[in-house]
matplotlib code that plots the C-alpha trace (Angstrom):
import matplotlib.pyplot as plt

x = [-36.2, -32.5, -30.9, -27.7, -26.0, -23.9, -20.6, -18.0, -15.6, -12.5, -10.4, -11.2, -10.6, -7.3, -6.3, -6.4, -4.7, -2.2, -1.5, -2.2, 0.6, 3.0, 5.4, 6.1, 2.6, 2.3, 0.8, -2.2, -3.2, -3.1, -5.5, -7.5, -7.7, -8.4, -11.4, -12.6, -11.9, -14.1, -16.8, -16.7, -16.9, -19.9, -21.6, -21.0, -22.1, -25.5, -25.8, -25.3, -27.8, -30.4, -30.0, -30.7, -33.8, -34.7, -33.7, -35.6, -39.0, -38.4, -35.8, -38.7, -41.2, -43.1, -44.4, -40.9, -37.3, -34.5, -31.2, -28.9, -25.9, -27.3, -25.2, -26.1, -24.8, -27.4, -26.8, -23.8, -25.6, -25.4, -27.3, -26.3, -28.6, -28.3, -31.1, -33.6, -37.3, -39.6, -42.9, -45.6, -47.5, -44.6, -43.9, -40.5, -38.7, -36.1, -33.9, -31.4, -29.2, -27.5, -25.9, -26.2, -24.3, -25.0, -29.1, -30.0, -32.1, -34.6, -35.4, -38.8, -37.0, -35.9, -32.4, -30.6, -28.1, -26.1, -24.5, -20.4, -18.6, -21.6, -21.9, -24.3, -23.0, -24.6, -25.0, -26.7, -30.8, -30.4, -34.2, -33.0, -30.0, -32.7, -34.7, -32.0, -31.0, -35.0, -34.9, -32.4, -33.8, -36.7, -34.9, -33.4, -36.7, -37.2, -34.7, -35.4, -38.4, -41.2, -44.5, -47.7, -51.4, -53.8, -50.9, -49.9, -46.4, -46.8, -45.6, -43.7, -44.0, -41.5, -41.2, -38.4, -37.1, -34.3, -33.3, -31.5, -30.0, -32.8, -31.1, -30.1, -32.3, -34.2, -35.2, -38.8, -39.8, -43.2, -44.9, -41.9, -43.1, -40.7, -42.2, -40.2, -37.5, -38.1, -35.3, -34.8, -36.3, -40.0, -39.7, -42.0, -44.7, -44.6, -44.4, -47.3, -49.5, -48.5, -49.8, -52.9, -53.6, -53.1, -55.6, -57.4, -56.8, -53.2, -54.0, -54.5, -51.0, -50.1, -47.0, -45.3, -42.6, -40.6, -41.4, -40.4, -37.2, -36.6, -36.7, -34.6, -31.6, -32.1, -31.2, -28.5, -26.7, -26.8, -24.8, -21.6, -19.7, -17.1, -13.6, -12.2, -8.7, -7.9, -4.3, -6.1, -8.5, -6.4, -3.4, -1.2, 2.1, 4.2, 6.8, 5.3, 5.0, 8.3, 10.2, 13.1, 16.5, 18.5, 21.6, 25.2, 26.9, 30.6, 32.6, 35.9, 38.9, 39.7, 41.7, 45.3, 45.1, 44.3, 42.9, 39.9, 37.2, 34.3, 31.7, 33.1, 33.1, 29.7, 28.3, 27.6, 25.7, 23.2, 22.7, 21.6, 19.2, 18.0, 17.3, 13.8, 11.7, 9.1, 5.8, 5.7, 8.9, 7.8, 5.0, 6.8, 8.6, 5.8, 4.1, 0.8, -0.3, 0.7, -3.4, -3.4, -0.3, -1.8, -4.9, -3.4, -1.1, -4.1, -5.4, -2.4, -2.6, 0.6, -1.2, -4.5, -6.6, -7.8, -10.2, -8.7, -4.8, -2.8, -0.6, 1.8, 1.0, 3.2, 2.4, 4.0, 7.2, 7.7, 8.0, 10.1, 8.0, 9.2, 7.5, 9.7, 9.3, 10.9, 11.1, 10.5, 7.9, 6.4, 5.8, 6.1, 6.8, 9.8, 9.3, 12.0, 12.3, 11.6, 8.1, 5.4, 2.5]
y = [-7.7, -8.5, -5.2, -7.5, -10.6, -12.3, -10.4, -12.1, -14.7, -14.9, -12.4, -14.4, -17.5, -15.9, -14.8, -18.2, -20.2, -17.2, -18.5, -21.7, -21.9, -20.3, -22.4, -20.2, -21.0, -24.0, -27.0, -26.5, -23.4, -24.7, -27.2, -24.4, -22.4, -26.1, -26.1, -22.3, -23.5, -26.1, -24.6, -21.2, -23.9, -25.6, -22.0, -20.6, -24.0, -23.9, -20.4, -20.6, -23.6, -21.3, -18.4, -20.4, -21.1, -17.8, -15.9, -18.3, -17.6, -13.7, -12.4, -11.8, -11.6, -8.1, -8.0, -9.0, -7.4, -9.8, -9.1, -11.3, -11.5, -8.6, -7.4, -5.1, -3.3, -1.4, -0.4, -3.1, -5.9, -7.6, -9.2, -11.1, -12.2, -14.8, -13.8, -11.4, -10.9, -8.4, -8.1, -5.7, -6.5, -5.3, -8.9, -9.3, -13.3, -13.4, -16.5, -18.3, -20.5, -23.9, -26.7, -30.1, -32.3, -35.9, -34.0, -32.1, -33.6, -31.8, -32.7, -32.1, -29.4, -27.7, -28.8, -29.3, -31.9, -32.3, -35.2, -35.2, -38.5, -40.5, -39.0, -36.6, -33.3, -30.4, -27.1, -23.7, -23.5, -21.7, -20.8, -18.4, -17.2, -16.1, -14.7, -12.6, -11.7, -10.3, -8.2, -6.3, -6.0, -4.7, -1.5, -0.8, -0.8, 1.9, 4.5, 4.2, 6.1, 3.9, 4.7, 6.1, 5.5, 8.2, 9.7, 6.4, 4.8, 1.2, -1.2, -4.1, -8.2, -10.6, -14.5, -16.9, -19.5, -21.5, -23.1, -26.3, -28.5, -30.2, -33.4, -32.9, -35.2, -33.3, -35.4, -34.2, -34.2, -35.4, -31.5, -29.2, -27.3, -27.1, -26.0, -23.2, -25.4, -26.5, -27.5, -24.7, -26.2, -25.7, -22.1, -20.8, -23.3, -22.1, -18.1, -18.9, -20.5, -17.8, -15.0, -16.9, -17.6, -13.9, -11.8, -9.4, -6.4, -6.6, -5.6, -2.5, -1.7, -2.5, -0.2, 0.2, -1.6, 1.4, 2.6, -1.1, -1.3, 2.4, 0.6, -2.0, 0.7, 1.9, -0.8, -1.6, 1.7, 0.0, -2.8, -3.5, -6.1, -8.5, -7.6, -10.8, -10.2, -13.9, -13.6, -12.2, -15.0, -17.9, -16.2, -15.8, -13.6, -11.6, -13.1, -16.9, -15.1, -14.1, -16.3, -18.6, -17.2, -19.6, -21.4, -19.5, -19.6, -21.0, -18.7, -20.8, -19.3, -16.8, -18.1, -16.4, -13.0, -13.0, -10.5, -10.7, -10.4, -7.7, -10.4, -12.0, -8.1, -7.5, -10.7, -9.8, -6.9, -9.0, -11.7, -8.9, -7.4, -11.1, -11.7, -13.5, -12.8, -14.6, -13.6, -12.4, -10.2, -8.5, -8.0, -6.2, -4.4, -3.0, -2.1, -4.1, -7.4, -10.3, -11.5, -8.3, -9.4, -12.5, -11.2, -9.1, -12.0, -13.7, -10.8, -10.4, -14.1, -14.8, -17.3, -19.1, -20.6, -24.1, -25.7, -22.9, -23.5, -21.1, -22.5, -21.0, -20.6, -20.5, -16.7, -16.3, -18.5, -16.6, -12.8, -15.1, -16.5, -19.9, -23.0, -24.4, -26.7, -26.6, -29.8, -28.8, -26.0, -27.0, -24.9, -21.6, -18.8, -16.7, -13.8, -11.1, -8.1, -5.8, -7.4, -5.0, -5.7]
z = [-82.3, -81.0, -79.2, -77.8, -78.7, -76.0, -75.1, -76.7, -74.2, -76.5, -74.8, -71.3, -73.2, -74.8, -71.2, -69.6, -72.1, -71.7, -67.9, -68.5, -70.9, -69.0, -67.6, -64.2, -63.0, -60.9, -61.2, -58.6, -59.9, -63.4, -62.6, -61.0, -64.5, -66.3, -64.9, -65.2, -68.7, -68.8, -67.4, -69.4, -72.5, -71.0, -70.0, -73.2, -75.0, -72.8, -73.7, -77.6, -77.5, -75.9, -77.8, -81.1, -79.7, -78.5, -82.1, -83.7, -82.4, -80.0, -82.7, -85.9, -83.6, -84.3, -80.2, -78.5, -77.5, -76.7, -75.0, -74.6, -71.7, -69.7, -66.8, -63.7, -61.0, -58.8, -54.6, -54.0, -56.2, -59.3, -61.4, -64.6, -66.7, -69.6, -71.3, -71.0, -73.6, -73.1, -74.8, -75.6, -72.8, -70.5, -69.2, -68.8, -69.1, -67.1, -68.4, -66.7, -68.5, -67.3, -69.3, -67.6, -70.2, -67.4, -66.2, -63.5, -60.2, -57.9, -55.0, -52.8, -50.6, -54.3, -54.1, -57.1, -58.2, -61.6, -62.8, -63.2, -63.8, -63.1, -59.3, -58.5, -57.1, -55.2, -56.9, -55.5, -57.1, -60.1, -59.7, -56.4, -58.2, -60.7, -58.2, -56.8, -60.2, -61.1, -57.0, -58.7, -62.6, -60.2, -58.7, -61.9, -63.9, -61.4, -62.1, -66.0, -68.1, -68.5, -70.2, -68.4, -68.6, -67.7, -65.2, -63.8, -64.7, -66.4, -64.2, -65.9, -64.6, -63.9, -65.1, -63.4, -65.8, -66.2, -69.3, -69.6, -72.9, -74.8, -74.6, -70.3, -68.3, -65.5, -62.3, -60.8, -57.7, -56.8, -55.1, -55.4, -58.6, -60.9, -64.0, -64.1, -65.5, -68.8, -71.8, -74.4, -76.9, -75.0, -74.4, -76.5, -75.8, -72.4, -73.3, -75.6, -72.7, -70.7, -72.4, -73.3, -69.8, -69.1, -67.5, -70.1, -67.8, -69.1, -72.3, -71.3, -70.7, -74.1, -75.2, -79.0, -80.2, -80.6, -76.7, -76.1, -78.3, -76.0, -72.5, -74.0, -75.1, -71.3, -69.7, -72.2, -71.4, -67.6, -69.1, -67.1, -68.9, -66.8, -66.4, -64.2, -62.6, -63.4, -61.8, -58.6, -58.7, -58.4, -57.1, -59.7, -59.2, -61.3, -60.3, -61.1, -64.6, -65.2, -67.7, -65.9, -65.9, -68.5, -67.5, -67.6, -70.8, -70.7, -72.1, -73.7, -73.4, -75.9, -78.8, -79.5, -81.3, -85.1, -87.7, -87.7, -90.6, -91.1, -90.8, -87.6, -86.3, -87.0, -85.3, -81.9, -83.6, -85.9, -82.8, -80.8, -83.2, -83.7, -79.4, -78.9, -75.7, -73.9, -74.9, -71.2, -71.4, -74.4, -73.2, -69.9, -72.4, -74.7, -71.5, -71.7, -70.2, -71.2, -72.1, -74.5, -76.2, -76.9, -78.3, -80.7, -81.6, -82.9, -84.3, -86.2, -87.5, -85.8, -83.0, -83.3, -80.4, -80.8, -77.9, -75.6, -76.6, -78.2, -81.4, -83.4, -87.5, -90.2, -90.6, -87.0, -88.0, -90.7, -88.0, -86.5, -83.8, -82.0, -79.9, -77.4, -74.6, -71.4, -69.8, -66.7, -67.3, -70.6, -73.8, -74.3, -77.1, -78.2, -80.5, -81.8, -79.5, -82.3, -83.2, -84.4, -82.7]

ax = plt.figure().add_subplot(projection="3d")
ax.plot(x, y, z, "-o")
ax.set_aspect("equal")
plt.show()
């Protein structure tokens, strides 16, 4: 049984292509939100990739919860948790998710190094990050209602393991143990020898699926999703976000007097009703940020994201929308000030 899918990353997606579009923020910081990019994409890649493989066999399955993208706060911690199944038995998977396109290493001291470019690179265990991540499921399982046995409260137990691509290649040490980190595509070989190997004590905790499918909405309605403050993150000002100030206009001289005709009267008037703002400007004006202006621009079918870029469509040409490049600060959008959104 699925109780939660993965929270969806378009509106963070949406958000950074927002500033990385916008021609006020500089070059350094753009690079900066390039790469968030890039690894959001490969996270939510290494995430899809095991979740197929965990619907496929935990989603029918008549003894097992899953939950999917499960995010805590508890005492000043957090823990977030890719993926999370919980059976019958009151065993609880804790699943940590990494996508190695170039392989992982490991080393005998239980360091781990990825691949990038060719060149390995240092990166923090994800088996202690999962650790930290299952001290804190811990203390919550403890605030929540949990089943009893003549008087006692069941007490649920925790499995470490972190999922990598089935096509990543994974580097072994000789004695660090590193079973724990398997390819997604073995997962339920392993949950399978797991509960075989069991003790038979353990089945006497055995619980329904319906009181299981009940701990699993409890710690759902813990669920904190993520709400980053990207511009906070990599510094990003207002002011960087404020479109630049266009050149004087020349006024000629005006011409000797003349009478003048109802259409040339009336021309200042339609111009006006016709001025374009930046999609950051109307955004000041309609009193929301700039991200959520975005978003409902692609909502609306007026802009489309493509591989994390924003693009105009013909629907949004047609409200009046425009695509312009400055040469100095690179592309951004004008739209009429009176644009329903």
């Amino acid at each position: 049984m699925i109780l939660k899918d993965t929270d969806a990353k378009s509106v963070h997606l949406i958000e950074l292509a927002s500033l990385l579009s916008n021609p006020g923020v500089p070059a350094d910081k753009q690079a900066l939100i390039e790469r968030e990019l890039k690894f959001m994409r490969a996270g939510m890649k290494g995430e899809s990739e095991s979740a197929y493989d965990i619907d496929f066999y935990s989603g029918p399955h008549k003894n097992r919860i899953v939950i999917h993208d499960l995010r805590l706060e508890h005492k000043g911690r957090v823990a977030q948790i890719d993926h999370l199944i919980l059976n019958r038995l009151l065993e609880v998977y804790v699943l940590e998710t990494k996508h190695f396109s170039e392989g992982v290493s490991i080393n005998e001291q239980g360091e781990f190094s990825i691949w990038f470019g060719g060149k390995p690179r240092g990166i923090p265990s994800p088996l202690e990050q999962n650790d930290r991540h299952i001290e804190v499921l811990k203390d919550v399982f403890k605030t929540i209602q949990m089943p009893t046995r003549i008087g006692f409260r069941l007490q649920p137990s925790f499995e470490s393991l972190v999922l990598v691509s089935k096509n990543a290649r994974i580097g072994r040490p000789k004695t660090f143990k590193t079973d724990r980190v398997l390819k997604s595509d073995q997962l339920e070989t392993w949950i399978e020898k797991s509960v075989e190997t069991g003790s038979p004590l353990i089945i006497a905790k055995i619980v329904s699926l319906e009181t299981l499918a009940e701990i699993g909405r409890q710690l759902l309605a813990l669920h904190k999703p993520l709400v980053p403050d990207y511009k906070a993150k990599f510094g990003i000002t207002e002011e960087m976000l404020r479109p630049v100030a266009p050149p004087p206009v020349v006024v000629p001289a005006p011409a000797p007097a003349f009478e003048i005709s109802e259409e040339a009267a009336i021309a200042p008037a339609v111009e006006a009703a016709q001025a374009k703002l930046t999609s950051s400007k109307l955004a000041q004006k309609l009193g929301i940020k700039t991200s959520e202006l975005i978003e409902r621009l692609v909502a609306l079918g007026l802009l489309e994201l493509r591989e994390g870029k924003t693009f105009i469509t013909a629907k949004g040409k047609e409200a009046g929308g425009e695509f312009r490049v400055s040469p100095k600060f690179g592309p951004y959008f004008l739209w009429p000030e009176g644009l329903g959104v």
